[in-house]
LUMLO-110675 format. One record per residue (C-alpha): x negated, y negated, z; residue number from 1. Coordinates in nm, 2 decimals. Layout:
# LUMLO-110675
+--------+--------+--------+-----+
:      x :      y :      z :   k :
+--------+--------+--------+-----+
:      X :      Y :      Z : NUM :
...
+--------+--------+--------+-----+
This chain:
# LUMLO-110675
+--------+--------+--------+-----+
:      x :      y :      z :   k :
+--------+--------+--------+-----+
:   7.40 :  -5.18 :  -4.76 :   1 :
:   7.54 :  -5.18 :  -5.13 :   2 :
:   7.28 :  -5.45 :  -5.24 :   3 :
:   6.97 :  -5.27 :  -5.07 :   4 :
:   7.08 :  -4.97 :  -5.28 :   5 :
:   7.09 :  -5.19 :  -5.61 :   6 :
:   6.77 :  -5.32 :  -5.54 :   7 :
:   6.62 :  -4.97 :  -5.44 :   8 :
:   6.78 :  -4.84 :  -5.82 :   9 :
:   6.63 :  -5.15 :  -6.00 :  10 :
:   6.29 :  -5.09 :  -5.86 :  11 :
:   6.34 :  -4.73 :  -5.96 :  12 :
:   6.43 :  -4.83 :  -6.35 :  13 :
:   6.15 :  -5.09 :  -6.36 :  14 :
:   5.88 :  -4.84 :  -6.24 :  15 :
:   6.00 :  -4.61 :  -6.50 :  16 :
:   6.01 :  -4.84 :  -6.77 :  17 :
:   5.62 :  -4.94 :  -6.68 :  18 :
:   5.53 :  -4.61 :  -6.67 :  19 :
:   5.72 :  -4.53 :  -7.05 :  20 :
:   5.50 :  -4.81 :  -7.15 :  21 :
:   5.15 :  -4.71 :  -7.02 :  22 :
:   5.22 :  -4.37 :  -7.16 :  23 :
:   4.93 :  -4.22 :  -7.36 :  24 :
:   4.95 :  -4.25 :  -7.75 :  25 :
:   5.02 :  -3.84 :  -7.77 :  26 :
:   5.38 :  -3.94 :  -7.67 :  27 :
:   5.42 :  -4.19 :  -7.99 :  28 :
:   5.54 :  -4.02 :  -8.27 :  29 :
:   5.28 :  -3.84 :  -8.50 :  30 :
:   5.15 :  -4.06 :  -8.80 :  31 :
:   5.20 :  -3.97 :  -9.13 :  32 :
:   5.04 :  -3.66 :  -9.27 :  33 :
:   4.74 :  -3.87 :  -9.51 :  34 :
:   4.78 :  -3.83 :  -9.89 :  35 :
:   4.45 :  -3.65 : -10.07 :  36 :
:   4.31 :  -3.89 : -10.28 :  37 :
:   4.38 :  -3.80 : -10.69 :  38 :
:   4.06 :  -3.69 : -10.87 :  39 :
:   4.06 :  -3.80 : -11.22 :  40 :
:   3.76 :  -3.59 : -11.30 :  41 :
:   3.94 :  -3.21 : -11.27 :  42 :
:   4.18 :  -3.17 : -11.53 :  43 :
:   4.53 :  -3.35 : -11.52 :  44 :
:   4.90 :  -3.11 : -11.45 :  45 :
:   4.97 :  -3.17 : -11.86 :  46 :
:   4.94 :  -2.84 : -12.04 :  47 :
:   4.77 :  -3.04 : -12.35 :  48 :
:   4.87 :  -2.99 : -12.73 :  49 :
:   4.75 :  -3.15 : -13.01 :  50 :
:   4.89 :  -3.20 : -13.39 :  51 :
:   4.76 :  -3.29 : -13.72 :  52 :
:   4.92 :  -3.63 : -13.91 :  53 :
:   4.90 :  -3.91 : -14.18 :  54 :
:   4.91 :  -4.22 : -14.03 :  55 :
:   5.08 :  -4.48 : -14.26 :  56 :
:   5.07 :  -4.79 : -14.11 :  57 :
:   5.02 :  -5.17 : -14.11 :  58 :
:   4.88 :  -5.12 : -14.48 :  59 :
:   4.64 :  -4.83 : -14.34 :  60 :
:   4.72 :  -4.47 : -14.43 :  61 :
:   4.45 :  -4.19 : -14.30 :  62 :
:   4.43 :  -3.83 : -14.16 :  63 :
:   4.39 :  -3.82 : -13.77 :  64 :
:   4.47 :  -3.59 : -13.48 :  65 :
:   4.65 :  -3.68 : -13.20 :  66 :
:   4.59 :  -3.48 : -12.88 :  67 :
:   4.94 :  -3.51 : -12.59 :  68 :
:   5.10 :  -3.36 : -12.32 :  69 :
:   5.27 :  -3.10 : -12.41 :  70 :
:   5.53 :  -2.82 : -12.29 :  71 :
:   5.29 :  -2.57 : -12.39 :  72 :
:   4.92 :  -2.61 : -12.47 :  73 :
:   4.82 :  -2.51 : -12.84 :  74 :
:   4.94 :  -2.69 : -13.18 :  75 :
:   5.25 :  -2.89 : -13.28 :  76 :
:   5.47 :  -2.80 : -12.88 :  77 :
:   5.71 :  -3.01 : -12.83 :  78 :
:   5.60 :  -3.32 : -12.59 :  79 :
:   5.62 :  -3.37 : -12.26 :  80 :
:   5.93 :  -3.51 : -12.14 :  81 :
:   5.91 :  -3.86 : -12.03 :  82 :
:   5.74 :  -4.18 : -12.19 :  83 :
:   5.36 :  -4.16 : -12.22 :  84 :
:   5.08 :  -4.42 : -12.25 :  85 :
:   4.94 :  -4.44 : -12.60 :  86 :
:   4.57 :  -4.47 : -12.67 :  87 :
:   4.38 :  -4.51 : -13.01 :  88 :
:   4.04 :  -4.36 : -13.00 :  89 :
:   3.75 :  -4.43 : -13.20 :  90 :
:   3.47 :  -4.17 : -13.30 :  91 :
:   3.06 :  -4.34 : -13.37 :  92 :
:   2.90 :  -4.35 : -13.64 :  93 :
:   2.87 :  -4.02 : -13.87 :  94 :
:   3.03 :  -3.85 : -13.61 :  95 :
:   3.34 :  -3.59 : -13.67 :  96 :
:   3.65 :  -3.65 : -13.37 :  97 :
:   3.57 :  -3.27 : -13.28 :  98 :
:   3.26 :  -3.42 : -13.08 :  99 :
:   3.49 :  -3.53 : -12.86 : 100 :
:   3.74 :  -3.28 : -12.80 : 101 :
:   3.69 :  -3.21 : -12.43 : 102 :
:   3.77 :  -3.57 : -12.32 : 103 :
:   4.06 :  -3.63 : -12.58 : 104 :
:   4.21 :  -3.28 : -12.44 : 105 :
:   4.12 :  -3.45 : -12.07 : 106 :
:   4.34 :  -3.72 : -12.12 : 107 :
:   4.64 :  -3.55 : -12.24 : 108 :
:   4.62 :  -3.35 : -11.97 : 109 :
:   4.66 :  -3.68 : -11.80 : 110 :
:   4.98 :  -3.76 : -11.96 : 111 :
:   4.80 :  -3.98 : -12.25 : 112 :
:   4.89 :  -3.99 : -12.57 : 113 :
:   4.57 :  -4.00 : -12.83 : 114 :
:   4.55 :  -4.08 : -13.16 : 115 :
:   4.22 :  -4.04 : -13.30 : 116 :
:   4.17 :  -4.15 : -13.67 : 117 :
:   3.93 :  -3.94 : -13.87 : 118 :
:   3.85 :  -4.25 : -14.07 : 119 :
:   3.50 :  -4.45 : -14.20 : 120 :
:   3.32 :  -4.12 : -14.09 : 121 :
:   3.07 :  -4.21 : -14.38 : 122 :
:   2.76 :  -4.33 : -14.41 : 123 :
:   2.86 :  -4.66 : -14.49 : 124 :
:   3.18 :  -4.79 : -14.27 : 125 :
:   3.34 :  -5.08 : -14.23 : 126 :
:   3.37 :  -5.21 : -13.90 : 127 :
:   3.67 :  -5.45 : -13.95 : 128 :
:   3.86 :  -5.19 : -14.15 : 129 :
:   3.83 :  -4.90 : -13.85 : 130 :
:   3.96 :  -5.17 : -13.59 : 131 :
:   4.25 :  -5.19 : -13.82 : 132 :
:   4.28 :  -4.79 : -13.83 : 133 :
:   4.29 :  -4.82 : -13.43 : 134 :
:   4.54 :  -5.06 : -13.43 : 135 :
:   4.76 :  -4.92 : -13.68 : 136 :
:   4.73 :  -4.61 : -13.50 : 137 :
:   4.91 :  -4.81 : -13.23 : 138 :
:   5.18 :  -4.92 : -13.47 : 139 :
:   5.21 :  -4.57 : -13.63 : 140 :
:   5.34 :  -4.45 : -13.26 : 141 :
:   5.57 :  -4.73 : -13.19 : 142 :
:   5.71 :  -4.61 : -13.53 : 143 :
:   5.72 :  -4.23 : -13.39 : 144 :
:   5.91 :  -4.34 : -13.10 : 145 :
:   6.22 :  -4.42 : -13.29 : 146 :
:   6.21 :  -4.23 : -13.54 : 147 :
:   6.46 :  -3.94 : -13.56 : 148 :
:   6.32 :  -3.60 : -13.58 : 149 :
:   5.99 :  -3.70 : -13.49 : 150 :
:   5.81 :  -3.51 : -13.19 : 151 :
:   5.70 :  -3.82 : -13.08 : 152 :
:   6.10 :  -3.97 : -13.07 : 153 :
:   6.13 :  -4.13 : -12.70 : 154 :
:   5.81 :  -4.03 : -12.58 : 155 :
:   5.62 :  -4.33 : -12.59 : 156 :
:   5.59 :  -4.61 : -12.33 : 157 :
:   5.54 :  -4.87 : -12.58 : 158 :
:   5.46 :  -5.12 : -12.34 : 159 :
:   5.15 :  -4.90 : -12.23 : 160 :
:   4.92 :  -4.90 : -12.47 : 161 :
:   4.50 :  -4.90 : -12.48 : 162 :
:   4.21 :  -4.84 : -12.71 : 163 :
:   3.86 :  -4.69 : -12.63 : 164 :
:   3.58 :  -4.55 : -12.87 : 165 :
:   3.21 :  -4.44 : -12.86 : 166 :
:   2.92 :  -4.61 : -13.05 : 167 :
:   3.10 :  -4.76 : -13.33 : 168 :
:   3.43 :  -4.64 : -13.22 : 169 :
:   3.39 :  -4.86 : -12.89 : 170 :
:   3.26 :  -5.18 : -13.08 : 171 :
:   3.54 :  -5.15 : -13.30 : 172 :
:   3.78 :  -5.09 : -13.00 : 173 :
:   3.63 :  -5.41 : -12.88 : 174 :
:   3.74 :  -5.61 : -13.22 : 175 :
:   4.07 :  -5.41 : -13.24 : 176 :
:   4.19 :  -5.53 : -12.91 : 177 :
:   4.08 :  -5.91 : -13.03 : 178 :
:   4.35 :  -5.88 : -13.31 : 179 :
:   4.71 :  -5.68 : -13.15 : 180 :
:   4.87 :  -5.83 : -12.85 : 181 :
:   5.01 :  -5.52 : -12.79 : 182 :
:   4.67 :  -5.36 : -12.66 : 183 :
:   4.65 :  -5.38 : -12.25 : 184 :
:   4.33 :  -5.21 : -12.13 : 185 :
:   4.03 :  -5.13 : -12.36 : 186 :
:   3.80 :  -4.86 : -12.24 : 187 :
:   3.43 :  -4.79 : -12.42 : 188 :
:   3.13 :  -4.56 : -12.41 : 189 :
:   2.79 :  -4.68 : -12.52 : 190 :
:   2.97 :  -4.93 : -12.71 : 191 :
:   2.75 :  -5.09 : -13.00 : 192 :
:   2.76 :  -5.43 : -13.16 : 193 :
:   2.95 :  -5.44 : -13.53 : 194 :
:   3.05 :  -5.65 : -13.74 : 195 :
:   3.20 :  -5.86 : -13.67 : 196 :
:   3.08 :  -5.89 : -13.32 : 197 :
:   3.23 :  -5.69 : -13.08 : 198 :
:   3.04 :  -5.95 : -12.85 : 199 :
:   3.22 :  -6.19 : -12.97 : 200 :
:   3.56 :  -6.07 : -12.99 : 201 :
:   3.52 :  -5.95 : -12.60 : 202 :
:   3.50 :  -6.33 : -12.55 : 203 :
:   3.85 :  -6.35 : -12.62 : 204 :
:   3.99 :  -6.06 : -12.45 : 205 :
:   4.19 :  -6.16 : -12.14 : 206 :
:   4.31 :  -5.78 : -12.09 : 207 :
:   4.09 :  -5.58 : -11.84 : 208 :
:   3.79 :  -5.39 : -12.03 : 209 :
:   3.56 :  -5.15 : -11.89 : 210 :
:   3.21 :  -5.13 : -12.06 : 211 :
:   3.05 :  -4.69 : -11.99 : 212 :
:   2.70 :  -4.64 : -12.07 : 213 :
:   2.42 :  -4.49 : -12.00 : 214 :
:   2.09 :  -4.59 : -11.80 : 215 :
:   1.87 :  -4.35 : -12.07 : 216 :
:   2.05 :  -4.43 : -12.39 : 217 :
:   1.82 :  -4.50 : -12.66 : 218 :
:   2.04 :  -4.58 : -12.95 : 219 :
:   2.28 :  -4.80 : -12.85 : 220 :
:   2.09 :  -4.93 : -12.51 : 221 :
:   2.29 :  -5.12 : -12.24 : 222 :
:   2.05 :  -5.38 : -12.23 : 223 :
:   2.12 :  -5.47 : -12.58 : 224 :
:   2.46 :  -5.41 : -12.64 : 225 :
:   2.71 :  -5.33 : -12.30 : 226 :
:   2.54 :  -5.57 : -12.09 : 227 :
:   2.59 :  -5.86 : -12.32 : 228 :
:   2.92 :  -5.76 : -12.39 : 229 :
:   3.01 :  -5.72 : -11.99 : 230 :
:   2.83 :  -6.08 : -11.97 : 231 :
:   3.07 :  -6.24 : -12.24 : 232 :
:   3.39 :  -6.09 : -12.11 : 233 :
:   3.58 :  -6.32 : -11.90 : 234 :
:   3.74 :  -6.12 : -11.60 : 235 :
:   3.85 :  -5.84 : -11.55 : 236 :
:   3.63 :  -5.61 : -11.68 : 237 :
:   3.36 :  -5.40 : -11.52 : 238 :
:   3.02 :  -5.23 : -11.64 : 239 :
:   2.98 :  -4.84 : -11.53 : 240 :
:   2.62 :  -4.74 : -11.63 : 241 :
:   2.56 :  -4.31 : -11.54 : 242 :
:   2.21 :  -4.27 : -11.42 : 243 :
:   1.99 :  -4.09 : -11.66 : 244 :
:   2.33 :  -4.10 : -11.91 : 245 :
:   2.25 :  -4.04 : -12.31 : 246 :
:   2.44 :  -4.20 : -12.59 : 247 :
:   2.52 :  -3.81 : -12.69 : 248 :
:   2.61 :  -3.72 : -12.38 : 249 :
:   2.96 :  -3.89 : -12.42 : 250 :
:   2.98 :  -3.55 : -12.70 : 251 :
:   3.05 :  -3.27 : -12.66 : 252 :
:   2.76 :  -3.16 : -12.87 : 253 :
:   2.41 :  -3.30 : -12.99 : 254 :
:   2.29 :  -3.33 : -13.36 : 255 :
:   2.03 :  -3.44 : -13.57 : 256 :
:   1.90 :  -3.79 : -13.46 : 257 :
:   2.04 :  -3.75 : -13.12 : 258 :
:   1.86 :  -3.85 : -12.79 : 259 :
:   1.84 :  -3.70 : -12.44 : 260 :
:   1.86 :  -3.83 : -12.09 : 261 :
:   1.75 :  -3.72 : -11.73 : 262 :
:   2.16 :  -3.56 : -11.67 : 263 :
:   2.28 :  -3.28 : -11.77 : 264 :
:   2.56 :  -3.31 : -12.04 : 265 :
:   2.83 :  -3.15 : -11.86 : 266 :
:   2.73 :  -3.39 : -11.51 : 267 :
:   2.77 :  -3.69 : -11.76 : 268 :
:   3.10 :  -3.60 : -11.89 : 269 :
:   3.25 :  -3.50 : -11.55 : 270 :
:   3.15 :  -3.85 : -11.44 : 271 :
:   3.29 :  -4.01 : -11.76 : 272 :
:   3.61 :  -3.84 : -11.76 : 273 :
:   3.66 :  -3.96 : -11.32 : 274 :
:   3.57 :  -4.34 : -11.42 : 275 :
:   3.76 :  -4.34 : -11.77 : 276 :
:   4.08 :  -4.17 : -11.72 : 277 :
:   4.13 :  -4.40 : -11.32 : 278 :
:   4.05 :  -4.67 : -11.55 : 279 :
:   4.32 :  -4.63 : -11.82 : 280 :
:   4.60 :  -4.50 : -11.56 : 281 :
:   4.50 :  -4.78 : -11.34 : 282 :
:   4.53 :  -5.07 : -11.57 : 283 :
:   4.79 :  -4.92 : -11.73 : 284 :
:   5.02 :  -4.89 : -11.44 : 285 :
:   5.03 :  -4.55 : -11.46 : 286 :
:   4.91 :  -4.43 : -11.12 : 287 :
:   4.85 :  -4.80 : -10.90 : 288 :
:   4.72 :  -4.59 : -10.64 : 289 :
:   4.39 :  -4.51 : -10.85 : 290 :
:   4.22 :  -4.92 : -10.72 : 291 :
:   4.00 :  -4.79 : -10.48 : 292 :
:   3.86 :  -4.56 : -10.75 : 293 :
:   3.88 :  -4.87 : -11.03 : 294 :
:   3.77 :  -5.15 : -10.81 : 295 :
:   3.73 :  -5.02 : -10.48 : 296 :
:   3.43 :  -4.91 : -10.20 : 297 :
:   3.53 :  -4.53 : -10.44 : 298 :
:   3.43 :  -4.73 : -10.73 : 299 :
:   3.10 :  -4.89 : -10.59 : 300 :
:   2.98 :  -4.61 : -10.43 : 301 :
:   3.01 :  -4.34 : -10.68 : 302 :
:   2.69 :  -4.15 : -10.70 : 303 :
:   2.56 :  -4.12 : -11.01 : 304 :
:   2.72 :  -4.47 : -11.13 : 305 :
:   2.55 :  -4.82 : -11.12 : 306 :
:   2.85 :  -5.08 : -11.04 : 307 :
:   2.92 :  -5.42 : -11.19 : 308 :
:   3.27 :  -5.61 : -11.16 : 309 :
:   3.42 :  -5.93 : -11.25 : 310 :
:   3.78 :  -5.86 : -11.12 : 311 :
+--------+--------+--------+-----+
């Protein structure tokens, strides 16, 4: 009698059991809410402050600005707390660093720290010399960061540090990045050849550079100058061409001698600021959730952006 009720109680726990494991998947606990994806495009959680300097450094001494995160938005607020990336910008040729004050202010409000010389802004620069302004712009902040009373004192990551430019500014970026170990992501728009070759000093580069331009640039063409320098870079690096983007379109404004394109200005800068600023906090290791945007389906299927990638 006592084993036919064990049996009858095992068959009872064994049915229950299957039935616990046929249940339907609305009994398993709910997944995990899904994260929105981070748009680099809309304007970062930094308010964004900028102040005026003389950077003396590495036998380079020049005015510049350097646009941050700040406490409060407007001129000389204290920084951010934390340690920020640090990014030397490079202006084109003839071109004042107010041209580009919309994506400088962008990536502050991103948590980068910009320093953007106002150096060989004459008619006749020298190419060399303004990759040694970038770089010293590096070295000028590695200073900062330990340097008592400065507002810059511990706000640095150090080991974070990129240059980009436009036109000239990107070509020189190109050279800069050739000569300081320090530099580990380079970032350009319409970059142009210099000299020396920013071609050639690519070649070197084993940091990750992406090439911006644009399909309706007339001045400095992709043809002749990004695509050869996308071609010489070993990987990684990657080549972001806007459809219908102008070489004055990375401005905020257009001057004399300035050409036009098929996009509206403001479309082209929205598009620059998404691809630039996932690029810089990607390969920075600022934000590693940012690949699908740098190197991902995101990435290649961006409307608006032709896609090319060695990674």
């Amino acid at each position: 009698m006592f084993r036919a009720i064990l049996r009858s109680m095992t068959a009872v726990v064994l049915t229950a059991a299957a039935a616990l494991a046929c249940a339907p998947a609305a009994l398993a606990a709910p997944a995990a809410p899904s994260v929105q994806a981070v748009d680099p495009s809309t304007t970062g959680s930094f308010p964004v402050a900028y102040t005026d300097v003389t950077v003396s450094a590495a036998g380079r001494s020049y005015s510049a600005r350097v646009w941050y995160p700040g406490t409060t938005a407007g001129a000389n607020a204290a920084v951010a707390a934390g340690a920020h990336p640090g990014l030397a910008f490079g202006h084109g040729f003839f071109q004042a660093i107010t041209q580009y004050e919309s994506l400088l202010k962008h990536y502050a409000s991103w948590g980068v720290i910009t320093v953007v010389p106002k150096s060989q802004g004459g008619l006749f620069p020298s190419h060399t010399n303004f990759a040694d302004d970038l770089n010293a712009a590096l070295t000028w902040l590695t200073a900062q960061n330990t340097t008592s009373g400065s507002r810059f004192a511990s706000r640095v990551d150090t080991a974070k540090y990129a240059l980009s430019g436009h036109s000239m500014g990107g070509g020189a970026a190109l050279v800069a990045a050739s000569r300081n170990p320090a530099v580990k992501s380079v970032s350009t728009l319409a970059a142009a050849e210099t000299n020396p070759s920013a071609v050639e000093a690519g070649r070197t580069l084993g940091v990750p550079v992406q090439y911006v331009g644009g399909s309706a640039d007339s001045i400095a063409g992709v043809a002749d100058n990004q695509q050869k320098m996308y071609d010489a870079k070993p990987a990684p690096t990657q080549l972001r061409v806007i459809t219908g983007g102008f070489h004055c379109g990375f401005e905020d404004s257009s001057g004399l001698g300035c050409d036009s394109g098929s996009i509206t200005r403001a479309a082209q800068l929205k598009l620059t600021y998404g691809v630039t600023t996932a690029w810089l906090l990607y390969t920075l290791g600022v934000d590693t959730s940012l690949y699908d945007q740098v190197w991902g389906s995101a990435a290649q299927n961006l409307t608006g952006v032709v896609y090319s990638a060695k990674p």
